[in-house]
C-alpha positions as CSV (number, residue, x, y, z in Angstrom):
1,X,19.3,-19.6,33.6
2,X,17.8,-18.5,29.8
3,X,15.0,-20.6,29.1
4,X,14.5,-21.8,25.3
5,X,11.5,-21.2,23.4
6,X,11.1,-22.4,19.5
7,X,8.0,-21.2,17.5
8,X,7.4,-22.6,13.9
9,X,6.4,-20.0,11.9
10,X,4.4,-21.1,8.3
11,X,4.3,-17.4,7.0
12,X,7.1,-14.9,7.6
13,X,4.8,-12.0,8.6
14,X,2.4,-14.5,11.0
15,X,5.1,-13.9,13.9
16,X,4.7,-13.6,17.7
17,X,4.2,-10.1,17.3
18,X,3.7,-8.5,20.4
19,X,4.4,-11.9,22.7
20,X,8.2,-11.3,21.9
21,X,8.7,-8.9,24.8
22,X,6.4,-10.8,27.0
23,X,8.7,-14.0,26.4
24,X,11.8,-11.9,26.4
25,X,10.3,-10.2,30.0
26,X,9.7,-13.8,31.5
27,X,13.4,-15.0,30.6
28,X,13.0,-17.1,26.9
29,X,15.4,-16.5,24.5
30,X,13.2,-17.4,21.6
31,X,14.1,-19.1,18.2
32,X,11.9,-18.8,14.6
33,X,12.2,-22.2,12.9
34,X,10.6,-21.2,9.6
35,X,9.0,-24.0,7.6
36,X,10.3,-24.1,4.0
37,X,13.3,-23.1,4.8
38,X,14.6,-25.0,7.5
39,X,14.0,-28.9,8.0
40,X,11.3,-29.8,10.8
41,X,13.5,-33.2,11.0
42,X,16.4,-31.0,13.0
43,X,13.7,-30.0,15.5
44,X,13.5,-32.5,18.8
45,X,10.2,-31.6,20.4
46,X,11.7,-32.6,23.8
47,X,14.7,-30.5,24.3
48,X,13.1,-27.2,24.2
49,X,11.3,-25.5,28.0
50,X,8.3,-23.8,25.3
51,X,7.0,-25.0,22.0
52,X,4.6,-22.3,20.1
53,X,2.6,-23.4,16.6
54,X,2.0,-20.2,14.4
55,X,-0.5,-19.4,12.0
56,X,-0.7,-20.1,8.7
57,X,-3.1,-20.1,5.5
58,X,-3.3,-24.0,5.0
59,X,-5.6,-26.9,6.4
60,X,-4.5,-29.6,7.9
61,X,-5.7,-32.0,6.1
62,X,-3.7,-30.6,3.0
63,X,-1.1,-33.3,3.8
64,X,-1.1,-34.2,-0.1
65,X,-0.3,-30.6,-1.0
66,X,1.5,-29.9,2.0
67,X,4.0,-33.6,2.9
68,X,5.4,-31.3,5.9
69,X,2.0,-31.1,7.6
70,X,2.8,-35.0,8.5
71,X,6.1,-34.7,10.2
72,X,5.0,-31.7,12.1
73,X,1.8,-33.2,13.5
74,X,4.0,-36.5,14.3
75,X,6.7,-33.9,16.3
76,X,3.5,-32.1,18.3
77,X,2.1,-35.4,19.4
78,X,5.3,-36.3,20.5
79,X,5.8,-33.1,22.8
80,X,1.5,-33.0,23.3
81,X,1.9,-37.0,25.2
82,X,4.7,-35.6,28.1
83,X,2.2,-32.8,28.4
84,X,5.7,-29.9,27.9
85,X,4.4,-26.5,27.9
86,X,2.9,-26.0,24.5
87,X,0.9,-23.1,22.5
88,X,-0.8,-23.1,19.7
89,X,-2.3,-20.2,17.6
90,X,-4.8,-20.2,14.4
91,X,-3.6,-23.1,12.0
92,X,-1.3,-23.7,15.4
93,X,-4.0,-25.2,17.2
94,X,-5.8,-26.7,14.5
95,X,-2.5,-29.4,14.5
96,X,-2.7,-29.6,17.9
97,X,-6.3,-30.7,18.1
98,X,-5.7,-32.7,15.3
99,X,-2.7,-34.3,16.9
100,X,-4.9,-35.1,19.9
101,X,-7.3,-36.9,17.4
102,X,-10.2,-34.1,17.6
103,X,-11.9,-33.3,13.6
104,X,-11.0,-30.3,12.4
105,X,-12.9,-28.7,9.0
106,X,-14.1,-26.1,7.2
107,X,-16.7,-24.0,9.1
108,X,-17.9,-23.3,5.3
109,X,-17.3,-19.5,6.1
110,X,-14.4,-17.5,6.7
111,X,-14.4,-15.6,10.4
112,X,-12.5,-12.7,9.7
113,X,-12.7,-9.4,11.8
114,X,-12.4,-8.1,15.0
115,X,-15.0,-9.5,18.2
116,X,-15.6,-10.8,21.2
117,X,-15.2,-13.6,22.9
118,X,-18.0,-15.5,25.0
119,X,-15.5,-17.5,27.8
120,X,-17.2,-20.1,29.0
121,X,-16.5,-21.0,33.1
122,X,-13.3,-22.8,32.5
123,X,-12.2,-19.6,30.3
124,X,-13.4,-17.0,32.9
125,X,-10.9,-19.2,35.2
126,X,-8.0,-19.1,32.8
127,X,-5.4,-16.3,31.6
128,X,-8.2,-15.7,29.0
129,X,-10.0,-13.5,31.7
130,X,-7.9,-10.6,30.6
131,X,-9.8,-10.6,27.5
132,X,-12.8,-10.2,28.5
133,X,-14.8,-7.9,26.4
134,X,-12.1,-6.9,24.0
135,X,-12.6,-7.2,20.7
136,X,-9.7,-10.0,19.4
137,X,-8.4,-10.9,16.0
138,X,-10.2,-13.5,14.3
139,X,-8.6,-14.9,11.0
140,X,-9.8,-18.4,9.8
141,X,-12.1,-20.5,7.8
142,X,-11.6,-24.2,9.3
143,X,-12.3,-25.0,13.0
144,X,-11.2,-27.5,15.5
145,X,-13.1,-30.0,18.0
146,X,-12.1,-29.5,21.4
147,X,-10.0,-32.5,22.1
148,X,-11.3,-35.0,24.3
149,X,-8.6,-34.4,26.8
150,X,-9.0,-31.1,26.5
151,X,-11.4,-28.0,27.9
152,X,-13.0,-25.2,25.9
153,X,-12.5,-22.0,27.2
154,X,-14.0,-19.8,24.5
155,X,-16.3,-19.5,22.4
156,X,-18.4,-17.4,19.1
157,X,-21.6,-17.4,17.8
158,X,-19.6,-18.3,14.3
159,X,-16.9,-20.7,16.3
160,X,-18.1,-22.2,19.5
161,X,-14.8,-23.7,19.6
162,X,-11.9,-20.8,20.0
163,X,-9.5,-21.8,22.6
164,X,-9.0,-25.2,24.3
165,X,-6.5,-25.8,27.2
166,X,-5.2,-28.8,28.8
167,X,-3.4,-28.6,32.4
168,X,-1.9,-25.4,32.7
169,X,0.6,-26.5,30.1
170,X,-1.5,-26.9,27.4
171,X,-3.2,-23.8,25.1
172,X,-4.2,-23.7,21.8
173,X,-6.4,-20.3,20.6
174,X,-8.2,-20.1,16.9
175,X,-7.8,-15.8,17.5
176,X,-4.7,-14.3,16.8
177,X,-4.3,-12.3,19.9
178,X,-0.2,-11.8,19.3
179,X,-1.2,-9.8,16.7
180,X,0.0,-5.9,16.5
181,X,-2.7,-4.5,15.3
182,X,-1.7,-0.7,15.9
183,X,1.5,-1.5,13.9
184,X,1.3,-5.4,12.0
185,X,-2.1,-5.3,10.5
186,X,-0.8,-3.9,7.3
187,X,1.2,-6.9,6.4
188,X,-1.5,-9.3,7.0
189,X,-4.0,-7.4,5.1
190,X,-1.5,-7.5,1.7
191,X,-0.3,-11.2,2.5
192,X,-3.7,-12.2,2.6
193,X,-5.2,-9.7,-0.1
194,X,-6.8,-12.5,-2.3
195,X,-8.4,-14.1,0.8
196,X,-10.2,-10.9,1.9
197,X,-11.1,-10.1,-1.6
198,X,-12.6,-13.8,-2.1
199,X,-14.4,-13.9,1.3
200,X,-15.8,-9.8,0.4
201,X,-13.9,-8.5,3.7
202,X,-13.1,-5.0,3.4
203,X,-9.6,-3.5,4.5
204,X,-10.7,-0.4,4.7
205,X,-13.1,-1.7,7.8
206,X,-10.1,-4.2,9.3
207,X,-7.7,-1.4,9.2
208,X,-9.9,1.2,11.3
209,X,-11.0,-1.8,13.5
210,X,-7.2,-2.8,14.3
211,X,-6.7,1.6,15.2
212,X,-9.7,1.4,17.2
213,X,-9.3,-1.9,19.3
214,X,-5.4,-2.4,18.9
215,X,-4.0,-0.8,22.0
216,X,-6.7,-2.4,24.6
217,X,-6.0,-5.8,23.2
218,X,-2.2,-5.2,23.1
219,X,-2.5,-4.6,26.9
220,X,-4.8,-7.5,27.3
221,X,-3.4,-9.9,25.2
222,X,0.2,-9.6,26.9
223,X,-1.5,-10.1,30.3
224,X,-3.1,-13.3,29.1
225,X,0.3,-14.3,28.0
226,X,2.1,-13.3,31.0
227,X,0.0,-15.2,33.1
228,X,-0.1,-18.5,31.2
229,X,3.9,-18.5,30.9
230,X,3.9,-17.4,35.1
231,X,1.7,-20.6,35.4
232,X,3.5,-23.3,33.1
233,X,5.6,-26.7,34.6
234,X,8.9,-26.6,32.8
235,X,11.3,-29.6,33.0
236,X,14.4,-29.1,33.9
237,X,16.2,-30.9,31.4
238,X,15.5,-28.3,28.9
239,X,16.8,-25.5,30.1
240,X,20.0,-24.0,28.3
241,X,22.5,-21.8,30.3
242,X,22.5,-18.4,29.6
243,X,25.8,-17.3,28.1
């Protein structure tokens, strides 16, 4: 049996990076469904075993500017209320919070840079334990509230609030630890070229920090992921026969 997995992707170059093999490894045969250019309305948040949320450089409150933020908010709090495995990353789980009715808003800075996280007890408990003390991607101005339902797991001094989980089905994480850094960074630091030059990052610094810390967090990042897809309740109805 090949399980399904669907990620919706905002931003062609904010993929699953190095996730894919982990997915591929654990049995998903994994589809893109790219906002903009195909319709969220085809999408049926039920009839898939794994749901992921990518990144992307909007708010999600930018429903005026943005109409499609409204359906796809209405499809994760469909899957989000029959708890079905769910993950959300950066903008991700931003509409997952928000989905779950928890504020999310500018932080009135942007957090952009490679650090660690502090895990709080929960987290220490979690798959986020293979991160410990290695240095992730951070990529974001806006932050969530962790949902009412849900736990924090980790934390920074500029985000207290980077990863929430709920059951061992639900995980949404502010970092971007699918990220290659030894071998993606390049793309995000031209997509997002005017952001880094508005918020006085340097890419200079971002490119020697994703050499330096790329390969540990690789490693780590794919054990964390491994571990969380090992532990998640799927329903049997979704799977798809391999053919």
């Amino acid at each position: 049996m090949l399980k399904s997995a669907i990620a919706i992707r905002h931003i062609e170059f904010e993929s699953l990076g190095t996730f894919e093999a982990v997915l591929a490894s654990a049995g998903y045969r994994l589809h893109y469904h790219d906002v903009g250019s195909s319709d969220l309305s085809t999408l049926d948040p039920l009839q898939t075993d794994l749901l992921i949320i990518l990144g992307g450089p909007i708010g999600v409150y930018d429903t005026d500017e943005y109409p499609f933020l409204i359906e796809e908010l209405a499809l994760i709090s469909k899957r989000l209320a029959r708890g079905l495995p769910t993950l959300g990353i950066g903008l991700g789980a931003q509409l997952m919070a928000a989905s779950l009715g928890a504020r999310v808003a500018s932080m009135g800075t942007k957090e952009i840079g490679f650090s660690s996280l502090d895990l709080t007890d929960a987290g220490i408990a979690s798959p986020l334990r293979h991160l410990v003390g290695i240095p992730v991607l951070h990529w974001h101005g806006d932050a969530f509230q962790t949902p009412a339902s849900g736990v924090g797991l980790a934390g920074t001094a500029i985000c207290p609030t980077q990863a929430f989980a709920i059951g061992s089905n639900i995980l949404g994480i502010q970092f971007h630890p699918e990220v290659d850094a030894t071998a993606g960074i390049e793309r995000w630091l031209i997509g997002h070229a005017a952001e880094l030059s508005a918020a006085g990052v340097s890419p200079q610094a971002l490119r020697a920090d994703a050499e330096r810390h790329g390969r540990r967090l690789r490693e780590a990042s794919r054990a964390m992921f491994g571990e969380w897809l090992a532990g998640l309740t799927l329903s049997s109805s979704s799977c798809e026969q391999c053919k």
